[in-house]
Every structure is written in structure tokens, then in C-alpha cells.
C-alpha positions in Angstrom: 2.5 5.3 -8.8 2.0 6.0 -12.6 -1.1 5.2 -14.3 -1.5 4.9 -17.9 -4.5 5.5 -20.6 -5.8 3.0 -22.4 -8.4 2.6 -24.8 -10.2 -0.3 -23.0 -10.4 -0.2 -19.5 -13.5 1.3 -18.4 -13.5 4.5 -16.6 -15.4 3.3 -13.3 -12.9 0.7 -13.3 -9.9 3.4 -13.0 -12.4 5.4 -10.9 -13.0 2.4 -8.4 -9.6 1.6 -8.2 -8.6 4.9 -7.3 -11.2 5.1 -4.3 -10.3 1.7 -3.2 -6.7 1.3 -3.0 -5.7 5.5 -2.9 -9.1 6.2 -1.0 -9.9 9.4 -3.0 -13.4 10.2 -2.8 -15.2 9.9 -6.1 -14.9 13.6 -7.3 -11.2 13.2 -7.0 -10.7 9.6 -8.5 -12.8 11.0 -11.8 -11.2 14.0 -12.2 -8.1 12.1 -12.0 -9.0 9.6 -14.0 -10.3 11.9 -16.4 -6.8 14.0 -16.3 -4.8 10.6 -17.0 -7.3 10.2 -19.8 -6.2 13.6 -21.6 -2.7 13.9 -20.6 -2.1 9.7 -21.3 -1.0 9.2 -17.8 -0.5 10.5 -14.4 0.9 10.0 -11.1 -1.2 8.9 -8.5 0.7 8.9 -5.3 4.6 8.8 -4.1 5.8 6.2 -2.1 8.4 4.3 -0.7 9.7 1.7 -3.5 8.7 -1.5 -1.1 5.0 0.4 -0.7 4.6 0.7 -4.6 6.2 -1.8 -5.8 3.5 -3.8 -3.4 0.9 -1.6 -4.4 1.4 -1.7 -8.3 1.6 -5.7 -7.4 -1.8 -5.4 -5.9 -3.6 -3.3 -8.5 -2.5 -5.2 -11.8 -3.4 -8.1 -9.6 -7.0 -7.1 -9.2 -7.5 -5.8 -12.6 -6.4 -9.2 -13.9 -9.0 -10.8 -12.2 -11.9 -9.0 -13.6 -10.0 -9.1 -16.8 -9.2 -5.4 -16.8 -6.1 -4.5 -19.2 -5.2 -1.4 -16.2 -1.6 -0.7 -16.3 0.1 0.6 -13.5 3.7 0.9 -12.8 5.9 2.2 -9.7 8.2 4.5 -10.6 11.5 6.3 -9.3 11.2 9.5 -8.5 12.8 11.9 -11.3 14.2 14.2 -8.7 15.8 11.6 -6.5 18.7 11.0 -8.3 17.6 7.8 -9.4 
């Protein structure tokens, strides 16, 4: 699960997010967030393709309710010969 910086979602947004669908505790979802933030993104968790693909699915959903420009994307694995 890749998460991408952008220059208008709110940082408690990526922060809540974090805690509610990865359930890191708030000192890891900020210093996450705050590493995606420097580095322009960063994976958040591996995971089968059905489980991210749903998750991803789930996330953008949420974020596009409370109008939230979040982008997340589910990934291959680089080492998996994908």
C-alpha cells in the first residue's frame, strides 16, 4: 500500500487514516505521515493483491467522502517478480 504527498490533504487526515484502517498508534501514523511528506511517498503495509486492492478501494472511498484528494494505490511488490 503506497501513499503519496500532496499539497492539500491535511495531515490529521493521513494521520487518521493511518490509525484507522493500518491501526498504528498516533506516534507511528505521524511519523509516517511526516516521512511520506519528505520522501513524496511511502509504503504503508504489504499485502496480498485481493487485501490491497480492497483496502486502497476502501481508503480513496472514504477520503472521497469528506472530500479529501488522498491518493493511495496497491502496488506489486518490486521483488516478486512482478
Amino acid at each position: 500500500m503506497i501513499f503519496y504527498n500532496d499539497d492539500y490533504t491535511t495531515k490529521w487526515f493521513v494521520v487518521h487514516v493511518l490509525e484507522q484502517f493500518f491501526h498504528m498508534n498516533e506516534t507511528t501514523a505521524t511519523a509516517f505521515m511526516m516521512a511520506v511528506h519528505e520522501q513524496g511517498k511511502g509504503c504503508a503495509g504489504i499485502y496480498t493483491r485481493d487485501v490491497a486492492e480492497t483496502k486502497a478501494s476502501q481508503i480513496m472511498d472514504y477520503a472521497r467522502e469528506l472530500q479529501m484528494p488522498l491518493m493511495v494505490t496497491a502496488e506489486p511488490d518490486e521483488d516478486d517478480g512482478s
